[in-house]
TORDOKOL-185078 format. One record per residue (C-alpha): residue number from 1; residue in three letters; x, y, z. Coordinates in nm, 2 decimals, always signed. Layout:
REM residues N
pos / code / X / Y / Z
NUM / ALA / X / Y / Z $
...
This chain:
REM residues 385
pos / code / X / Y / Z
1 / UNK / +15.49 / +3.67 / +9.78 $
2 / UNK / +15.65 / +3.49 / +9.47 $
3 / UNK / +16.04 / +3.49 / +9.51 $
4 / UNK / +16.08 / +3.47 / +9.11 $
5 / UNK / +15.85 / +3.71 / +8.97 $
6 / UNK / +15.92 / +4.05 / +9.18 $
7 / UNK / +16.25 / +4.27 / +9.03 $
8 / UNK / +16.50 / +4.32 / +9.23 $
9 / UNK / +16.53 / +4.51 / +9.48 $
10 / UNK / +16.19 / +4.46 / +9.61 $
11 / UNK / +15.99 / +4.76 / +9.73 $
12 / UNK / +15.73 / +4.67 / +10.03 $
13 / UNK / +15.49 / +4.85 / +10.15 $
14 / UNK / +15.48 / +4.74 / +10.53 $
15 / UNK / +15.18 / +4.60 / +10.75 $
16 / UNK / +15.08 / +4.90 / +11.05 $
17 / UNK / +14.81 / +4.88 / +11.24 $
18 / UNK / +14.54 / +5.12 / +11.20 $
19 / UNK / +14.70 / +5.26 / +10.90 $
20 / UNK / +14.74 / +5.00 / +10.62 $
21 / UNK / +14.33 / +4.98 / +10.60 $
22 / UNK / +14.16 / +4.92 / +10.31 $
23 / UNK / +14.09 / +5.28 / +10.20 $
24 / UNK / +14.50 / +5.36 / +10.25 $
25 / UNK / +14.62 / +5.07 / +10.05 $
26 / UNK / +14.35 / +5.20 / +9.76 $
27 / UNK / +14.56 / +5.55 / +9.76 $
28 / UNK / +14.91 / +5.41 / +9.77 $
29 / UNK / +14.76 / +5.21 / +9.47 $
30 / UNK / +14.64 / +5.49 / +9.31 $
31 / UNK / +14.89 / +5.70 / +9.36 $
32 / UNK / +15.25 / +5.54 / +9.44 $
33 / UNK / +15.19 / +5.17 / +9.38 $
34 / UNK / +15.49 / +4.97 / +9.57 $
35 / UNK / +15.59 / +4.59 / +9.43 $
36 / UNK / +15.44 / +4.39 / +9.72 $
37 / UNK / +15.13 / +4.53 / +9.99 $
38 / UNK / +15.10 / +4.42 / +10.34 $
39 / UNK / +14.77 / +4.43 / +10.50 $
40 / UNK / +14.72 / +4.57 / +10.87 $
41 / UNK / +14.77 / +4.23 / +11.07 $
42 / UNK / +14.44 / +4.05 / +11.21 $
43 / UNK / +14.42 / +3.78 / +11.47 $
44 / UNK / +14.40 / +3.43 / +11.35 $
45 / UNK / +14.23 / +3.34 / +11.66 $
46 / UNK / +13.93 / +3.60 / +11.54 $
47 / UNK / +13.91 / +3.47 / +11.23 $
48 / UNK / +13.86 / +3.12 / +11.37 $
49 / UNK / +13.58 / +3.24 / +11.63 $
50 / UNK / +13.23 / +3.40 / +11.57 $
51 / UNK / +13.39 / +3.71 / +11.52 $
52 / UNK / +13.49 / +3.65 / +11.22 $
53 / UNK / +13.24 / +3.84 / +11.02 $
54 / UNK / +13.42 / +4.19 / +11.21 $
55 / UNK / +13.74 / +4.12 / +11.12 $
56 / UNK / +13.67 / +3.97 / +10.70 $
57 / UNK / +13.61 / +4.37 / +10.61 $
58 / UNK / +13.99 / +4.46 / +10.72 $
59 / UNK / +14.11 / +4.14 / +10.47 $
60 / UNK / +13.89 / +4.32 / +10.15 $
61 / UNK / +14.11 / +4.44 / +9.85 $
62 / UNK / +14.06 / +4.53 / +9.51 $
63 / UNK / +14.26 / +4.42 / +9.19 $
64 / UNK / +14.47 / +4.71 / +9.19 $
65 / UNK / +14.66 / +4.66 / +9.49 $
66 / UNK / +14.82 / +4.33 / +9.39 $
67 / UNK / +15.02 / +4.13 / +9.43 $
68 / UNK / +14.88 / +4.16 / +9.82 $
69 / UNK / +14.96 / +3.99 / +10.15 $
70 / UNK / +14.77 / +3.95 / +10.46 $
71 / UNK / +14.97 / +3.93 / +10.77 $
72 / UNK / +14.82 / +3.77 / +11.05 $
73 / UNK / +14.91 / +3.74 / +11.44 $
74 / UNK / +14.83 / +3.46 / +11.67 $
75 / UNK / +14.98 / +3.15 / +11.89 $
76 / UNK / +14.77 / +2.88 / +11.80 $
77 / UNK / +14.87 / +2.67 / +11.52 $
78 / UNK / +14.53 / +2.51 / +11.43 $
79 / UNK / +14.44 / +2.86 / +11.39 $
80 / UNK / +14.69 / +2.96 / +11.16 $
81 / UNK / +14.60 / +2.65 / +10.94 $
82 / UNK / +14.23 / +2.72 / +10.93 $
83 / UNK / +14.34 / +3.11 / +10.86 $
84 / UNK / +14.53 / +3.02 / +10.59 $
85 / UNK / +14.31 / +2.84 / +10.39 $
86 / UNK / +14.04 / +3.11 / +10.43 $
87 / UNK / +14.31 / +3.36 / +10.32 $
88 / UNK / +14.39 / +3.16 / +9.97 $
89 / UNK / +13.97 / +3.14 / +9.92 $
90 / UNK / +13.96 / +3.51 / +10.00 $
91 / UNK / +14.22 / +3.54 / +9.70 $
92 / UNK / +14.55 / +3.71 / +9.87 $
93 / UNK / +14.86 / +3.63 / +9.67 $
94 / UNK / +15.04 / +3.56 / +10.06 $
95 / UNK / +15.02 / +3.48 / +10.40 $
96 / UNK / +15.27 / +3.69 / +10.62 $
97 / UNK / +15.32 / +3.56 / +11.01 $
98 / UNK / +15.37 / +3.82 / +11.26 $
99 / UNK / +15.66 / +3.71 / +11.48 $
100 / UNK / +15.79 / +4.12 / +11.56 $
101 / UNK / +15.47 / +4.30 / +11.70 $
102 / UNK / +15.58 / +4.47 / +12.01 $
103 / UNK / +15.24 / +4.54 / +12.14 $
104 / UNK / +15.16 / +4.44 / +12.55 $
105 / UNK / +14.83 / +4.31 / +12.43 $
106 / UNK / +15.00 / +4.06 / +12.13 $
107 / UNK / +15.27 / +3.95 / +12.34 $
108 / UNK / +15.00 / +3.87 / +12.64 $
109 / UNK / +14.90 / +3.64 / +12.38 $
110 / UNK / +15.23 / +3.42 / +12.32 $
111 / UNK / +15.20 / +3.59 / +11.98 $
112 / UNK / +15.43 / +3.88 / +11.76 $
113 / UNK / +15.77 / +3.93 / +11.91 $
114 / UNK / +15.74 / +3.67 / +12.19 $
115 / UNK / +15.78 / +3.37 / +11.96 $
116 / UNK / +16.13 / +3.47 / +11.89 $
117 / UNK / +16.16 / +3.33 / +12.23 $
118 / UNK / +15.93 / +2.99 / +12.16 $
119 / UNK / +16.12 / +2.86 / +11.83 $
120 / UNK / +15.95 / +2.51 / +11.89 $
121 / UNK / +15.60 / +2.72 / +11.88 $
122 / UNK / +15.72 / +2.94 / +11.56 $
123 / UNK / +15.81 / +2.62 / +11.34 $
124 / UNK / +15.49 / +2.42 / +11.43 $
125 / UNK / +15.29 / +2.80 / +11.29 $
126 / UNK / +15.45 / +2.81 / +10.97 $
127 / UNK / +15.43 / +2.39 / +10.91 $
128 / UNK / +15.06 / +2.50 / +11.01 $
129 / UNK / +15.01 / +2.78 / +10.77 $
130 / UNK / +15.21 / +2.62 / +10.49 $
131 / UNK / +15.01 / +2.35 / +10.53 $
132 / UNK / +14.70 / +2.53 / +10.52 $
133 / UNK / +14.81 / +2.75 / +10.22 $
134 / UNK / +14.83 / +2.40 / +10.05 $
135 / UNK / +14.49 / +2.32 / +10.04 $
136 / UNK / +14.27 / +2.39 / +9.76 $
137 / UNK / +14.06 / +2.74 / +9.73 $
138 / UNK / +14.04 / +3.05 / +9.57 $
139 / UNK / +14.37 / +2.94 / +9.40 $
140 / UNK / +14.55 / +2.71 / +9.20 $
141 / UNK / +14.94 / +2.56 / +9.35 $
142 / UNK / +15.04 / +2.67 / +9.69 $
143 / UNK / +14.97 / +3.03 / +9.85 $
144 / UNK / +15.36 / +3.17 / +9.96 $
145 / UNK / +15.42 / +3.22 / +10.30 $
146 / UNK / +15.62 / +3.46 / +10.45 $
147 / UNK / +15.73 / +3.64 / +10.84 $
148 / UNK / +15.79 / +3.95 / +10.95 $
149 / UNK / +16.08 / +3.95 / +11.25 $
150 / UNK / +16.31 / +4.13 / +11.41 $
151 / UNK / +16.69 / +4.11 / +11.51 $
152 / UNK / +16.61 / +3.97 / +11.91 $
153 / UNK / +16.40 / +4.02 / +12.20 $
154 / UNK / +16.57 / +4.21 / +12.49 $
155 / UNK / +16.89 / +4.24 / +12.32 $
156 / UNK / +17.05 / +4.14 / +11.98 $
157 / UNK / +17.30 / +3.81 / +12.06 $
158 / UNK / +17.51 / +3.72 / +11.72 $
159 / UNK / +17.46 / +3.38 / +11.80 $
160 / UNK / +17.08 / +3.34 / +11.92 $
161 / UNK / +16.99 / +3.58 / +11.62 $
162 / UNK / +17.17 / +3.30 / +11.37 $
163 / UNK / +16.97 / +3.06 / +11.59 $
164 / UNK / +16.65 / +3.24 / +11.55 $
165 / UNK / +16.67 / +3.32 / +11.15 $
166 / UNK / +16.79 / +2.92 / +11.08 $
167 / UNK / +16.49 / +2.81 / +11.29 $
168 / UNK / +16.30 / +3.04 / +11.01 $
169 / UNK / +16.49 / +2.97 / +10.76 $
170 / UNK / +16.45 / +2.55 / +10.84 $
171 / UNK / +16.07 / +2.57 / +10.76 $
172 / UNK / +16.19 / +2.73 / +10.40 $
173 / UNK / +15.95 / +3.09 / +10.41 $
174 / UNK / +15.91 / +3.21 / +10.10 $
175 / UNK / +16.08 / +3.54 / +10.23 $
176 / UNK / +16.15 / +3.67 / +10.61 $
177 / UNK / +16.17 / +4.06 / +10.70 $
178 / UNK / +16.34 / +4.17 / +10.93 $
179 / UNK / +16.30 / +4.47 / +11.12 $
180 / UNK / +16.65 / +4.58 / +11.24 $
181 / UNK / +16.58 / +4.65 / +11.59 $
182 / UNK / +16.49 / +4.44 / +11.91 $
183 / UNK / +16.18 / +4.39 / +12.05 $
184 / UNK / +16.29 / +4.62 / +12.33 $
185 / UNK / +16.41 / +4.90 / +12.10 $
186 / UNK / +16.06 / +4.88 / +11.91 $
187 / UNK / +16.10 / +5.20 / +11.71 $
188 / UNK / +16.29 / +5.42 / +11.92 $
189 / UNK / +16.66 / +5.30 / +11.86 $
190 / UNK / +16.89 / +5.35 / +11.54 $
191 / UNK / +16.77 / +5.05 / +11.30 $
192 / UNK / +17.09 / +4.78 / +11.29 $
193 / UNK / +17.10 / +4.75 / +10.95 $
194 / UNK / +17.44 / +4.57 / +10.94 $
195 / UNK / +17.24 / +4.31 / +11.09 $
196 / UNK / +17.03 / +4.26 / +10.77 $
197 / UNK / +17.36 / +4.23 / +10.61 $
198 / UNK / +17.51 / +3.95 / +10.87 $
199 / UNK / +17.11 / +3.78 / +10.76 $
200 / UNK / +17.18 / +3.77 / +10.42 $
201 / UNK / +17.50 / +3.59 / +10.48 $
202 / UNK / +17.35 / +3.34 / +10.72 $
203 / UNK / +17.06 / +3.27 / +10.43 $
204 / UNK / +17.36 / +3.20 / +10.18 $
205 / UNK / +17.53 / +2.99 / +10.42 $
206 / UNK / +17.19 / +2.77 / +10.47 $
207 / UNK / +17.06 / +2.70 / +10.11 $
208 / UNK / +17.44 / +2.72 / +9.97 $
209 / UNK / +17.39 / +2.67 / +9.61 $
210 / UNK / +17.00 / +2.57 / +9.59 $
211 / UNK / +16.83 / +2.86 / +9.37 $
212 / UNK / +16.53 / +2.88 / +9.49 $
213 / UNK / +16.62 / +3.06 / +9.85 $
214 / UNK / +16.41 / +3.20 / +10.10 $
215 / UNK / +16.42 / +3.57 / +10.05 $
216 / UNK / +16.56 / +3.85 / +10.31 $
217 / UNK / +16.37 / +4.21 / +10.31 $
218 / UNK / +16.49 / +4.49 / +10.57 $
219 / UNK / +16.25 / +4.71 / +10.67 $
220 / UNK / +16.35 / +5.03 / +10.98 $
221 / UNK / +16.37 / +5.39 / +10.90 $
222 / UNK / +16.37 / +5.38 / +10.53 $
223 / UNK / +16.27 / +5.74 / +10.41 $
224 / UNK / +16.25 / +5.69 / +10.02 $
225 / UNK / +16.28 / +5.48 / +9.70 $
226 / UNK / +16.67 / +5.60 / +9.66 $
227 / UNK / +16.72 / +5.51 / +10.03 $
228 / UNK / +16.56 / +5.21 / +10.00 $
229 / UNK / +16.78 / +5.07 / +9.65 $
230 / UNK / +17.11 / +5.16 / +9.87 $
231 / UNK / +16.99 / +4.98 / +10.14 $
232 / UNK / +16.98 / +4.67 / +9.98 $
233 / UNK / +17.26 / +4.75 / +9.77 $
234 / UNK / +17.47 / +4.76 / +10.11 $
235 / UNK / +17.32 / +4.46 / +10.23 $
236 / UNK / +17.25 / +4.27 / +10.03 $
237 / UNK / +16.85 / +4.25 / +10.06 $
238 / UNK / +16.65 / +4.13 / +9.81 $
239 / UNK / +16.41 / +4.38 / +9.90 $
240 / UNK / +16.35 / +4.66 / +10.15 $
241 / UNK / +16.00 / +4.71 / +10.31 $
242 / UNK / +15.87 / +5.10 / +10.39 $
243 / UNK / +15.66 / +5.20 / +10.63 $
244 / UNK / +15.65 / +5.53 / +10.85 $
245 / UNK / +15.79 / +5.72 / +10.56 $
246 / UNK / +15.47 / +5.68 / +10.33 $
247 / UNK / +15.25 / +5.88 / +10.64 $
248 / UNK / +15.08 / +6.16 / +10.42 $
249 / UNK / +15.32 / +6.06 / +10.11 $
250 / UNK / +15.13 / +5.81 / +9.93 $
251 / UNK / +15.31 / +5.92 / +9.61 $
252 / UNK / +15.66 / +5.79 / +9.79 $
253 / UNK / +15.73 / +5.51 / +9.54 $
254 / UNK / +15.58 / +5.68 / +9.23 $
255 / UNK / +15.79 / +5.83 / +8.98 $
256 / UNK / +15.85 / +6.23 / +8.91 $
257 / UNK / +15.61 / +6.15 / +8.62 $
258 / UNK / +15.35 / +6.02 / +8.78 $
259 / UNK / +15.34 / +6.28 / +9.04 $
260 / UNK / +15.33 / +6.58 / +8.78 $
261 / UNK / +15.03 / +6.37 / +8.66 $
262 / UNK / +14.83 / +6.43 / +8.96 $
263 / UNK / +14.89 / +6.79 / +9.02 $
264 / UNK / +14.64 / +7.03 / +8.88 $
265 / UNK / +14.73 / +7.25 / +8.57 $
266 / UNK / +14.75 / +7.55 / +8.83 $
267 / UNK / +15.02 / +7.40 / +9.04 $
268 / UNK / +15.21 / +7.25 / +8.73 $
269 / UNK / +15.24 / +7.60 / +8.53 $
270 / UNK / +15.40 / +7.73 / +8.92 $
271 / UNK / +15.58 / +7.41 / +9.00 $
272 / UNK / +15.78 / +7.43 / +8.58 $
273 / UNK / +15.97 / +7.71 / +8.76 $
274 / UNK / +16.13 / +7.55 / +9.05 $
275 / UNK / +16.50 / +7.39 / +8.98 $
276 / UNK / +16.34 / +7.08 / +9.20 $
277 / UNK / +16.25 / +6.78 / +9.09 $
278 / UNK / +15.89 / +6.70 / +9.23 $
279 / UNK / +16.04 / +6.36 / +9.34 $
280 / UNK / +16.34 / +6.53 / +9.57 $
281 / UNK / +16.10 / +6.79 / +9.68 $
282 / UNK / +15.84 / +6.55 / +9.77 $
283 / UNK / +16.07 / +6.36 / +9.99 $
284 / UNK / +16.19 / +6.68 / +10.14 $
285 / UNK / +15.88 / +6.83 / +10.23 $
286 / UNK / +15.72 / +6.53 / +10.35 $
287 / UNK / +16.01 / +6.53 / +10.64 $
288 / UNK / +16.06 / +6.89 / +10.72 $
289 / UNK / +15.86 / +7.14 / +10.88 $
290 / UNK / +15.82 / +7.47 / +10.70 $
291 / UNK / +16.08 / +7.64 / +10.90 $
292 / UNK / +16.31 / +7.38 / +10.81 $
293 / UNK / +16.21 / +7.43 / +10.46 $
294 / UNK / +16.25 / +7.78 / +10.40 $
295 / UNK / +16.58 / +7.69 / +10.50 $
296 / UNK / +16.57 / +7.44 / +10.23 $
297 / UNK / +16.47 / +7.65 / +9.98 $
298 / UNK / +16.76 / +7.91 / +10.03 $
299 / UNK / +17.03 / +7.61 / +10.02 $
300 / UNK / +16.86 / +7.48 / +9.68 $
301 / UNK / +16.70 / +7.81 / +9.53 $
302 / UNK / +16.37 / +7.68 / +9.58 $
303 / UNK / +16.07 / +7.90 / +9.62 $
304 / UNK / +15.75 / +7.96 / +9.71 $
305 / UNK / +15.61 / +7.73 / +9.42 $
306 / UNK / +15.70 / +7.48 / +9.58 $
307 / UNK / +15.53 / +7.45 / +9.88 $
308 / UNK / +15.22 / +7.58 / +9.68 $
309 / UNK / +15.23 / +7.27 / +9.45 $
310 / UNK / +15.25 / +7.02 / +9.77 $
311 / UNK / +15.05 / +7.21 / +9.97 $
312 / UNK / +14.78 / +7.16 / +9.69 $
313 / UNK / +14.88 / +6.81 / +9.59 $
314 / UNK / +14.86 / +6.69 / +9.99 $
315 / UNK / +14.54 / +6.86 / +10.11 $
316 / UNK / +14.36 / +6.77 / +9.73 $
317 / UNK / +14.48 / +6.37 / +9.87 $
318 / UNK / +14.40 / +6.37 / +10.21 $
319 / UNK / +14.03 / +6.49 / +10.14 $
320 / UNK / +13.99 / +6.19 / +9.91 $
321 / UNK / +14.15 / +5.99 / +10.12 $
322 / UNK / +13.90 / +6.09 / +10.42 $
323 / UNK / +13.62 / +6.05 / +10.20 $
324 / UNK / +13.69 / +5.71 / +10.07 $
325 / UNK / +13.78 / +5.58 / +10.45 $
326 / UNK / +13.42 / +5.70 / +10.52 $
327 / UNK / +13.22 / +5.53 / +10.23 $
328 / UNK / +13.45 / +5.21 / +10.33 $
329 / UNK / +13.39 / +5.22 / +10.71 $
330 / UNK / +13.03 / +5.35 / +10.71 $
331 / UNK / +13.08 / +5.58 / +10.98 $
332 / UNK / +13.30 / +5.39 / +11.20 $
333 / UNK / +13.53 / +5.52 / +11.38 $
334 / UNK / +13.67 / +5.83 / +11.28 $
335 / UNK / +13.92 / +5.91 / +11.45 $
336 / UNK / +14.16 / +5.65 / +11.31 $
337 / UNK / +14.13 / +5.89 / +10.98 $
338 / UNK / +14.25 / +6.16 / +11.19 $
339 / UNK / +14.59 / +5.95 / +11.27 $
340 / UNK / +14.65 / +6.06 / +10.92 $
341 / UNK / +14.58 / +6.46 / +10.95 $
342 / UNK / +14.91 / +6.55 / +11.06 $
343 / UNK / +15.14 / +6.34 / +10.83 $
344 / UNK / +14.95 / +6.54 / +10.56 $
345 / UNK / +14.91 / +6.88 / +10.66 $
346 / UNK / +15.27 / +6.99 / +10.74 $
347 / UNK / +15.54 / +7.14 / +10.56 $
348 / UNK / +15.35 / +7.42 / +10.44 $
349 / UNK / +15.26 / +7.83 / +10.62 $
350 / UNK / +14.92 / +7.76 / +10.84 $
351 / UNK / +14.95 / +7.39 / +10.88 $
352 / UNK / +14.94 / +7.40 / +11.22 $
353 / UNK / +14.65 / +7.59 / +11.28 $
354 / UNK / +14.45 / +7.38 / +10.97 $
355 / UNK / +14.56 / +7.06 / +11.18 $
356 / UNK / +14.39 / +7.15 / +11.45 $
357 / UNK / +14.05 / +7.27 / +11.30 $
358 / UNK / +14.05 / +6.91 / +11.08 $
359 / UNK / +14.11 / +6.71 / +11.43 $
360 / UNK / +13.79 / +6.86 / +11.52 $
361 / UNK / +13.61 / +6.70 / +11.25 $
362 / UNK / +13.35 / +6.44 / +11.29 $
363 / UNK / +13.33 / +6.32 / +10.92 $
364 / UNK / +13.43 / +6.37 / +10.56 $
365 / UNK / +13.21 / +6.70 / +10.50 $
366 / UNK / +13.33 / +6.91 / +10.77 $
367 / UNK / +13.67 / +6.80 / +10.66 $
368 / UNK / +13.56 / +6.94 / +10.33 $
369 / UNK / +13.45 / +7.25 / +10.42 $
370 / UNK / +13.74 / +7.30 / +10.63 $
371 / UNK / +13.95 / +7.29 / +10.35 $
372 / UNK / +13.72 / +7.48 / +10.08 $
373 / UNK / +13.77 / +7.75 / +10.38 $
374 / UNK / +14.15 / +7.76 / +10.39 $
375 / UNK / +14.17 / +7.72 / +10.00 $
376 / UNK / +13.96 / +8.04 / +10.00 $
377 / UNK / +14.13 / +8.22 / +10.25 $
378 / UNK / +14.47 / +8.16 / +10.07 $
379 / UNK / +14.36 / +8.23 / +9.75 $
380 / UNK / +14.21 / +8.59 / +9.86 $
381 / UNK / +14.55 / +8.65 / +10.06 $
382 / UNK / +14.72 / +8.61 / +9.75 $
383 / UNK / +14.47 / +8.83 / +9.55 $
384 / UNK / +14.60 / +9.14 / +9.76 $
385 / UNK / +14.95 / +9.10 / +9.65 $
């Protein structure tokens, strides 16, 4: 991630496991493209073993989803070095080191959160990765390098968490995010984002007057663009990173424009009547049920167009989405599509029982016919009327 070229504030779209794949990233370009993507992480020590050749289709990207980032996870610092300079051959703009993952099977490993507790171990990675990121391949100059942390371990400690950010900050990232919750809290908690503030001040405090600083992103419980910008107004940031909040709303970061652009000439014609903005409404609708947005709609004189035009807009998305995971996986596993079902089908009448007909699904056709069905059963409810 270059500190000089990206606007301010910056707008991430954050590394999740399982989600961030390759045919996601492809529709968040498509649709909503953020400044900066994240890949889903992969394990430096895999890359470094004979297993390599499983874990080099997760790192494949396309043009369009630049400037991109793999993030990577691991404890072994030769690894990270020999990762890195397979990373700048493969072409990636970064490198991002993992030093937040919660996971059991990540921290059994001495890697993600746990190194906030093994600062010796953190700096010799990121000497190792810089290092590696130095060394000539599919680029010219040095590849940045960045980490993803978070505000503590057990508990947040004013003092430990300067401790921990100037060990970062020491090795001179090209930019640290920090999710604003402990290890323990892992998403559960209220996100601290007072802390991001007290992290922007500790940055100042380190480089003083130097230009070139190490940038600070927050990233917990962002739910849109606007949310985002006040974020970092608040604290400070230089950039906010997004993740949950783009589940089954790949158009999150795209403008009203762009989204109007998408919908078909049926659903524009219905949604020119609504007093909504397609931007508000997508943000709405994406977080509450239809219940909740019926009541909604009577607060804000919104209507049934509405959820017609989103209903259309999500379901017509999520069936290309299924259908380019499948021609990029080849038939592997499926059901990490389905993690994907519910984020898109809901907020509209009969999501609930469409959910559960997809999650029965066994690939991209069936999917398809399932929809053509409700499509048609809608369409001759309406008929009647």
């Amino acid at each position: 991630m270059s500190r000089r070229n990206l606007d301010r504030p910056i707008l991430a779209l954050a590394p999740m496991a399982d989600v961030t794949d390759a045919a996601f990233r492809r529709i968040i370009a498509k649709y909503g493209k953020p400044d900066v993507m994240f890949t889903e992480f992969v394990s430096c020590d895999g890359l470094c073993s004979s297993g390599q050749k499983n874990i080099l289709p997760i790192l494949k990207f396309t043009k369009k989803e630049r400037p991109i980032v793999a993030q990577v996870f691991g404890a072994k610092p030769e690894n990270f070095y020999e990762s890195a300079k397979l990373i700048k051959k493969l072409g990636f703009d970064g490198i991002d080191i993992n030093m937040g993952c919660p996971d059991k099977k990540v921290i059994k490993q001495g890697a993600g959160a746990v190194l906030i507790n093994n600062p010796k171990l953190a700096q010799e990675i990121i000497r190792q990765t810089k290092k590696g990121a130095r060394l000539s391949g599919g680029q010219a100059g040095e590849m940045p390098v960045s980490i993803k942390t978070r505000i503590g371990y057990d508990k947040y400690d004013k003092k430990e968490f300067k401790k921990w950010l100037t060990v970062l900050l020491e090795c001179e990232p090209a930019a640290i995010t920090i999710h604003a919750r402990t290890k323990k809290e892992m998403s559960l908690a209220p996100p601290h984002w007072d802390i991001i503030a007290e992290a922007v001040k500790i940055r100042d405090e380190f480089f003083g007057d130097k230009k070139d600083k190490t940038l600070i992103l927050g990233n917990g419980d962002v739910q849109s663009v606007a949310d985002a910008e006040e974020k970092a107004r608040i604290s400070g940031a230089d950039g906010v990173m997004i993740g949950r909040a783009v589940f089954g709303n790949p158009w999150l970061f795209a403008s009203e424009k762009k989204i109007m652009s998408f919908a078909t000439p049926f659903a524009a014609r219905r949604r020119e009547k609504s007093k909504f903005s397609a931007e508000n409404y997508v943000s709405r609708a994406t977080l509450f049920s239809y219940e909740q947005s019926k009541l909604e709609n009577k607060k804000y004189s919104c209507g049934a167009n509405d959820i017609i035009f989103f209903r259309d807009l999500k379901l017509s998305v999520l069936l290309e989405h299924t259908k380019l995971f499948e021609k990029i996986n080849k038939g592997q596993n499926f059901d990490v599509m389905k993690k994907h079902f519910k984020s898109y089908v809901s907020g509209f009448p009969g999501a609930k029982e469409l959910r559960i007909k997809l999650m029965a699904c066994k690939n991209a056709k069936e999917v398809e016919l399932v929809l053509k069905n409700y499509h048609y059963l809608y369409v001759a409810i309406a008929s009647l009327r």
